[in-house]
Structure formats: C-alpha cells, structure tokens
C-alpha positions as CSV (number, residue, x, y, z in Angstrom):
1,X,15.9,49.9,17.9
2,X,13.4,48.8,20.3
3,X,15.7,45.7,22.1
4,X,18.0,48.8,22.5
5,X,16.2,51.3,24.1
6,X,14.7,48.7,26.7
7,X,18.1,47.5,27.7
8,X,19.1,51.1,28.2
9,X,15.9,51.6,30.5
10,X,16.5,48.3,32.3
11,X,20.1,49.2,32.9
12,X,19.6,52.7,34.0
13,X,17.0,51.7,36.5
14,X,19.5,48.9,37.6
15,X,22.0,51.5,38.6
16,X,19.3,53.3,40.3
17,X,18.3,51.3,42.7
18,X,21.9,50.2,43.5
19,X,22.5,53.7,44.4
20,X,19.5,54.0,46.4
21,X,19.8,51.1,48.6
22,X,23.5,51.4,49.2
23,X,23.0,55.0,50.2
24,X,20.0,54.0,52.7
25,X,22.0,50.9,54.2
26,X,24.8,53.5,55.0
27,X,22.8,55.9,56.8
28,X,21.4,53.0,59.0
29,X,24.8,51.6,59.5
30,X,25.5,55.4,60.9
31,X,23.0,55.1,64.0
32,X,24.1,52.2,65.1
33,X,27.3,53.9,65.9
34,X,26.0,56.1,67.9
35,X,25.0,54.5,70.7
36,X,26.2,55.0,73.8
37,X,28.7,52.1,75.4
38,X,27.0,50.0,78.0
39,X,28.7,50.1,81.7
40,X,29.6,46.6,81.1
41,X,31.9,47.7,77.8
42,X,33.3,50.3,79.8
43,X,34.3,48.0,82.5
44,X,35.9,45.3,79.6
45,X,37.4,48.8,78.5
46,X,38.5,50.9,81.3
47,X,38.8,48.9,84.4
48,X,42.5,48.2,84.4
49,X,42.8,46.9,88.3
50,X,39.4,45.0,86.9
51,X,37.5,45.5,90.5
52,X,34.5,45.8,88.6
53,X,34.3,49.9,89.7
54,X,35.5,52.9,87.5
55,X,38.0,55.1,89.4
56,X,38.8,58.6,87.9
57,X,42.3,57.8,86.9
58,X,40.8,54.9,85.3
59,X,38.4,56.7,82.7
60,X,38.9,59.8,79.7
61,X,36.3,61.9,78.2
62,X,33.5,63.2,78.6
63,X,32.4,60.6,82.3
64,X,36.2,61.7,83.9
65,X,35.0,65.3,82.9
66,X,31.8,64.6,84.9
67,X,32.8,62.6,87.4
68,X,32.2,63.7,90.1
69,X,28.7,64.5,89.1
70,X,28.4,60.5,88.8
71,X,29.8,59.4,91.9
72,X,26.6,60.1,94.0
73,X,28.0,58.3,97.0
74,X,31.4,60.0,97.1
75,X,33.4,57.6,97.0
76,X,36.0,57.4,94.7
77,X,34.3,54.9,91.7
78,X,31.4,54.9,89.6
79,X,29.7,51.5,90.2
80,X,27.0,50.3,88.0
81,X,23.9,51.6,89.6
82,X,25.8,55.0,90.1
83,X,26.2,54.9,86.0
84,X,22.5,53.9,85.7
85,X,21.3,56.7,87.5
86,X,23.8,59.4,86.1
87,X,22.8,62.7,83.9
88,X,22.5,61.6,80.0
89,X,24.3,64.4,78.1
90,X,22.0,66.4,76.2
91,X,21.6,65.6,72.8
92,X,23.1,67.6,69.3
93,X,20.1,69.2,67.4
94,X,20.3,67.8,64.2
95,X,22.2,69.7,61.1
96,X,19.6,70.1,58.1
C-alpha cells in the first residue's frame, strides 16, 4: 500500500511540473513576438525597387497610415535615421 501511494504522489507531481513549465515557456515565447521589426527587416521586406528607402506605395499598415508623420524631410521615403527618429505608437494597457 505504501509503494502505491508514493508512486501516485511522484506521478502527480510529475504531471505538475510539466504543466507548469510548459505553460511558463509559452508565455515567454509570446513576448518575443511582439517586438517591433527592425528598419533593416522592413527593408529585406518591403523595399521592392531595393534602393534601401521605403516609399509609401512600398509599405501597408500602421507606418503607410503614418507616413507622412515619418518622412521629416518631405521627401517621398522613409530612410533609416527618419525611422529612428519616428513617434513609437503608444502602447495597449494590459488586459487583467
């Protein structure tokens, strides 16, 4: 009776801590999704005439939606330092 009841304890706390870590390992897998693309994955992405610049007809979303609130020089592309330098969006307040 006794062999039993530890194997029951020892496989019940087994299944426990599978749970627990696969369900933490998700939620980290999560935020790494979320991070905004780098200029240089939007130019391997979105430059199709591959100048190195991001014209408007060249982007979709949320940065052709802004555009021109990106292009600080006016002229037609969204270089690299214009992306640095552009408004972050602001951020989702969490759901509890």
């Amino acid at each position: 009776m006794k062999n039993n009841t530890f194997k029951t304890v020892v496989l019940v706390f087994g299944f426990a801590l599978l749970f627990f870590n696969s369900s933490f390992g998700q939620s980290q897998n999560r935020q790494e999704r979320r991070k905004p693309p780098t200029f240089e994955e939007m130019i391997e992405q979105m430059d199709a005439n591959e100048d190195g610049k991001l014209s408007k007809e060249e982007l979709k979303g949320p940065l052709k939606d802004n555009f021109d609130k990106v292009d600080l020089d006016e002229d037609g592309f969204i270089t690299a330092e214009e992306f640095e330098k552009a408004p972050r969006p602001k951020r989702r307040e969490r759901r509890n």
